[in-house]
C-alpha positions as CSV (number, residue, x, y, z in Angstrom):
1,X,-28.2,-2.2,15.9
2,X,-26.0,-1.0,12.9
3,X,-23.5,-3.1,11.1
4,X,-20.4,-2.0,9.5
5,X,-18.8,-3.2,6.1
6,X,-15.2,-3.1,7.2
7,X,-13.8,-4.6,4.1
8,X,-13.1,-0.8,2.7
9,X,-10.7,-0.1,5.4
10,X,-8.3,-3.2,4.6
11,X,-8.7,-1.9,0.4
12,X,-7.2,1.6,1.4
13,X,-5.0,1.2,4.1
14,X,-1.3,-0.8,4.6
15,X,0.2,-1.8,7.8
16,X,-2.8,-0.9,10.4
17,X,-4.3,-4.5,11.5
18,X,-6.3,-3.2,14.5
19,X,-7.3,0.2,13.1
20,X,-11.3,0.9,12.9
21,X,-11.1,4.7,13.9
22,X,-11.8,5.0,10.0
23,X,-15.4,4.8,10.0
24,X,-16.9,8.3,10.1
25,X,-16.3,10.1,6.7
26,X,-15.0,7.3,4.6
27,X,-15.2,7.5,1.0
28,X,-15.3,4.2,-1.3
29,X,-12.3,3.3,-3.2
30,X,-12.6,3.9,-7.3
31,X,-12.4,0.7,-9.2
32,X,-9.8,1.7,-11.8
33,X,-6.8,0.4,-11.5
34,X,-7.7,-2.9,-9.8
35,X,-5.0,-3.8,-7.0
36,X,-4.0,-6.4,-4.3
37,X,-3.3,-5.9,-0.7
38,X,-1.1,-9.1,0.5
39,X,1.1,-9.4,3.6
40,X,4.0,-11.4,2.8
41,X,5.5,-11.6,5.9
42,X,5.3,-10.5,9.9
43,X,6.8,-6.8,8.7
44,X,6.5,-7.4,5.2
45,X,3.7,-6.9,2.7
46,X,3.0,-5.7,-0.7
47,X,0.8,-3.8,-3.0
48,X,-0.1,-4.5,-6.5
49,X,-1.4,-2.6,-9.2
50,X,-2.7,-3.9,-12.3
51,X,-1.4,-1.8,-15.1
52,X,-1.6,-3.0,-18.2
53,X,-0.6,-1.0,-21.6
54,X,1.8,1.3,-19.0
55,X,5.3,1.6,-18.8
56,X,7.7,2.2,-16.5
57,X,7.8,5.7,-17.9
58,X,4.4,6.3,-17.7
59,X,4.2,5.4,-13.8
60,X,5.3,7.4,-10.8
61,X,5.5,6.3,-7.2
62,X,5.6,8.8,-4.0
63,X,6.3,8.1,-0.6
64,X,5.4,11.1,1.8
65,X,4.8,11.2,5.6
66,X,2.4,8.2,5.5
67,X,1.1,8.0,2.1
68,X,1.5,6.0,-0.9
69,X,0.7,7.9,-3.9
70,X,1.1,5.9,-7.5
71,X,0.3,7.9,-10.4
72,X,0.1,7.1,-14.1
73,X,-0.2,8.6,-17.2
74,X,-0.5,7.5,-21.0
75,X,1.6,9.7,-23.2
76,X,-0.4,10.6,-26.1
77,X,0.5,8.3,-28.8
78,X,0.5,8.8,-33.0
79,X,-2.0,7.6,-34.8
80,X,-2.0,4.3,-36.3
81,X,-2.9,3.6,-39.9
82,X,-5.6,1.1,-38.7
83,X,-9.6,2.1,-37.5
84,X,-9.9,0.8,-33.8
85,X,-13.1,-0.8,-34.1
86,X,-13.3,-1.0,-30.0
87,X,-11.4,0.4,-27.2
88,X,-11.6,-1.9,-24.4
89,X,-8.2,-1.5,-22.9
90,X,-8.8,1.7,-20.5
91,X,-4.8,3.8,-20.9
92,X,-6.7,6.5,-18.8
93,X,-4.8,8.4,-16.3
94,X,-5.3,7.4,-12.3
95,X,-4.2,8.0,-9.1
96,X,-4.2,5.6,-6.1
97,X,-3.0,6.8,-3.0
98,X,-2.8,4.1,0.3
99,X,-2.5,5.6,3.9
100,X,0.5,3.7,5.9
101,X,0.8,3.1,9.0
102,X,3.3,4.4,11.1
103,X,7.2,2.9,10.7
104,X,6.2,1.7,7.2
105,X,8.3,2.1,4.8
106,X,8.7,1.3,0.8
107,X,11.5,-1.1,0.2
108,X,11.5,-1.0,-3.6
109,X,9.1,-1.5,-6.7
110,X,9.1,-3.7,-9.6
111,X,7.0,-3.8,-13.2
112,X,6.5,-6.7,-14.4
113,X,4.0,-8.5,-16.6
114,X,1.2,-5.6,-16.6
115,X,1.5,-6.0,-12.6
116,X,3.6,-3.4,-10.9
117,X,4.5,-4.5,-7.3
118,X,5.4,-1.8,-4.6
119,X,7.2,-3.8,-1.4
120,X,6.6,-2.2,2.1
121,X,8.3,-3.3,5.3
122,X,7.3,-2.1,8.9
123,X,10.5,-1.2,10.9
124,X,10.1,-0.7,14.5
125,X,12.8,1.4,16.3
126,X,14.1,-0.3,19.1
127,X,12.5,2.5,21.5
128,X,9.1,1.2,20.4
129,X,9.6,-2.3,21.0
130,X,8.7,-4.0,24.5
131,X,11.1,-4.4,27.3
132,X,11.3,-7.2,30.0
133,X,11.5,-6.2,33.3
134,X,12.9,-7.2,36.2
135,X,10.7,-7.2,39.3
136,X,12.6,-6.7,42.9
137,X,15.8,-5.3,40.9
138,X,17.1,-2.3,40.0
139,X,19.2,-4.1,37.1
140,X,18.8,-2.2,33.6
141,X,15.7,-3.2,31.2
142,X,16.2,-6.3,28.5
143,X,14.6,-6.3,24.9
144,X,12.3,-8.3,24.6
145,X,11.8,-10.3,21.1
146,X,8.4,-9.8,20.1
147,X,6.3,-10.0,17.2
148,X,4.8,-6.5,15.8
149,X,1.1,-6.6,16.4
């Protein structure tokens, strides 16, 4: 019997607690720039990069269907007057991109301290949401509050 490492799918992926249709053709995750995955609330939950030596400048973040894309770039910069001697802060370029999960949306992002947080949010229209009803009656459907799975 084969075992699967899941732990890749919850590296890569933002908002899809139950999803394991991921396994055929997955490719591991590069290592540079390290990041967290947290869920900060029901709906809510946030990534963060770990980008030190960039600045706000240098970084670019892109929403599109259901990827996250965050880029960054290190302008060129003058050379100083001094020999580096070693080089162990990496200013390379990189690109992380995160798949979303349906209704997820980016609420806003924020730099600071070498850590740049991007805030997501699920939103579930109220089509999507479970309705209550009423058995023996032909009286109209009620919303029913429930917590996203």
């Amino acid at each position: 019997m084969r075992t699967f490492d899941l732990a890749p799918l919850y590296r890569s992926t933002v908002g899809f607690d139950r999803l394991f249709s991921m396994l055929d053709g997955f490719e591991s995750a590069p290592g540079y720039p390290p990041y967290n995955i947290e869920r900060t609330g029901e709906n809510d939950y946030r990534v963060t990069v770990a980008v030190a030596g960039f600045g706000e400048k240098d970084l670019s973040i892109e929403a599109k269907e259901n990827t996250l894309t965050i880029k960054g770039s290190k302008q060129a910069k003058e050379e100083s007057e001094g020999e580096v001697l070693y080089q162990g802060i990496a200013a390379r370029a990189f690109e992380r991109v995160f798949q979303l999960a349906d209704h997820v949306q980016v609420k806003g992002a924020s730099l600071e301290n070498g850590l740049l947080h991007v805030d997501l949010v699920r939103e579930i229209p109220e089509a999507k949401k479970p309705r209550r009803i009423a058995i023996g009656s032909n009286s109209q459907p009620q919303v029913v509050e429930a917590k996203a799975a």
